[in-house]
C-alpha positions as CSV (number, residue, x, y, z in Angstrom):
1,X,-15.8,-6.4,21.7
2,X,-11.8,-7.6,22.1
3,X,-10.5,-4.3,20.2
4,X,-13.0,-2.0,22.2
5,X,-11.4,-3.9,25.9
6,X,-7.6,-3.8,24.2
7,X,-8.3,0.0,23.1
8,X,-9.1,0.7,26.3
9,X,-7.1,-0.9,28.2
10,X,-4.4,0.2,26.1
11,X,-5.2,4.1,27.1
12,X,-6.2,3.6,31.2
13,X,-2.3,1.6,31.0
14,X,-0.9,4.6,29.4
15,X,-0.2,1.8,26.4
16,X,0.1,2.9,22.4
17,X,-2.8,2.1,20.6
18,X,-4.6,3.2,17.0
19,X,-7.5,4.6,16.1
20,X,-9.8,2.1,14.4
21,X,-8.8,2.4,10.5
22,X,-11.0,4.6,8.3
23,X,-10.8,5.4,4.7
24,X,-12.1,4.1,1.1
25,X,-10.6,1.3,-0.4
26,X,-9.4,2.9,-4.5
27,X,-7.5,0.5,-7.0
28,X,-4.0,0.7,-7.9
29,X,-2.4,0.9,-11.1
30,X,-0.5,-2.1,-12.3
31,X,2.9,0.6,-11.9
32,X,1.5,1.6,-8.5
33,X,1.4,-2.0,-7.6
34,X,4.9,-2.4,-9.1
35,X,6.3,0.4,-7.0
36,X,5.5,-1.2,-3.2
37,X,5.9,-5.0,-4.4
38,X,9.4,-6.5,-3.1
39,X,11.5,-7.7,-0.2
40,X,11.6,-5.7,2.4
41,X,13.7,-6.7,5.7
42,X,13.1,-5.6,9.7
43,X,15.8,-4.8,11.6
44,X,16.2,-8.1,13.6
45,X,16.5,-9.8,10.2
46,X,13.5,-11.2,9.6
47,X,12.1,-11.0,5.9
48,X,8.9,-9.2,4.5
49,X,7.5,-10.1,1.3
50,X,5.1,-7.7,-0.4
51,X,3.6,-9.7,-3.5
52,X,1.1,-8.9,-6.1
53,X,-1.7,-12.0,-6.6
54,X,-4.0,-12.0,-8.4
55,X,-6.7,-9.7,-7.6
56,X,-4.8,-8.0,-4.1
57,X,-1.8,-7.2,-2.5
58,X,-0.3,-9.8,0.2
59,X,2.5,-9.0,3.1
60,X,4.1,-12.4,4.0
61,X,6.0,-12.4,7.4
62,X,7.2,-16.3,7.3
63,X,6.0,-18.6,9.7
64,X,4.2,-16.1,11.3
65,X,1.5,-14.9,8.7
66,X,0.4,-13.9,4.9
67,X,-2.3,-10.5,5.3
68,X,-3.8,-9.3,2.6
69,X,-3.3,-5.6,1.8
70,X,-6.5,-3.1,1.3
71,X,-5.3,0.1,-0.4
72,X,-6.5,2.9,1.0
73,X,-3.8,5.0,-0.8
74,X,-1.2,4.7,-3.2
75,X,1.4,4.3,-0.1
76,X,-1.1,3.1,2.7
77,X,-3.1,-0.1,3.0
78,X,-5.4,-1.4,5.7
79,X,-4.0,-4.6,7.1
80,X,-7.5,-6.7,8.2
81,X,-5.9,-9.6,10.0
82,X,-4.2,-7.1,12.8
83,X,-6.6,-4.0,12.5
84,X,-3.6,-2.5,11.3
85,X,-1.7,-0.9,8.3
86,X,1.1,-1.0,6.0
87,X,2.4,2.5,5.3
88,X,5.1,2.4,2.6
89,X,7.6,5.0,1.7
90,X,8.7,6.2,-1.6
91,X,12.5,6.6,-2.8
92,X,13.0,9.6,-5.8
93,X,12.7,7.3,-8.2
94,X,8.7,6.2,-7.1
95,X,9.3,2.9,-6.0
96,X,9.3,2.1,-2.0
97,X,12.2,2.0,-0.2
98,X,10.3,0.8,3.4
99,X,7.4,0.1,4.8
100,X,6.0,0.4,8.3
101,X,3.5,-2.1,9.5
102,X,1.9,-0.6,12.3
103,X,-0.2,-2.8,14.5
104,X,-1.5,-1.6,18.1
105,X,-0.1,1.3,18.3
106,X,3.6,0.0,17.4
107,X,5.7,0.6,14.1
108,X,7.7,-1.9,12.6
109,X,9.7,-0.4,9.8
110,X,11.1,-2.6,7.0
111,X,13.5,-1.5,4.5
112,X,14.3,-2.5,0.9
């Protein structure tokens, strides 16, 4: 019921918001996983840590959280703990060179 009241609240205020997150989960590839893992850094500074365990993909944002990552593509995953998603971008070479985590309507880009 909270998302449903921030959603729309979020559009009577004129406020972003997103679009609940649909999709099927696929599995990666041990190289697809490869590509996205890394450190990736906002422009205030702070760090992002994308990390391979042992059966998923984690984003780590120090002191502030560890989300698990649900593929949804090779370059997009759904982000459960914020309702949101990690939307990576790919260099020529393959590998990602950012990633956006977008929560509420708001992109935070990270860069490699």
């Amino acid at each position: 019921m909270s998302r449903i009241v921030r959603d729309v609240s979020a559009i009577v205020f004129d406020q972003p918001f997103d679009m609940p997150v649909r999709g099927e989960v696929i599995e990666l590839s041990e190289e697809q996983i490869a590509r996205l893992v890394g450190r990736y850094v906002f422009r205030d500074g702070r760090g992002l840590e994308i990390r391979k365990e042992p059966d998923y993909l984690t984003a780590e944002l120090k002191g502030q959280y560890i989300a698990g990552l649900i593929p949804l593509s090779p370059t997009e995953m759904y982000v459960p703990l914020a309702d949101g998603k990690a939307i990576f971008t790919l260099g020529e070479d393959g590998r990602a060179t950012a990633v956006n985590m977008r929560f509420n309507g708001v992109d935070q880009r990270a860069e490699r």
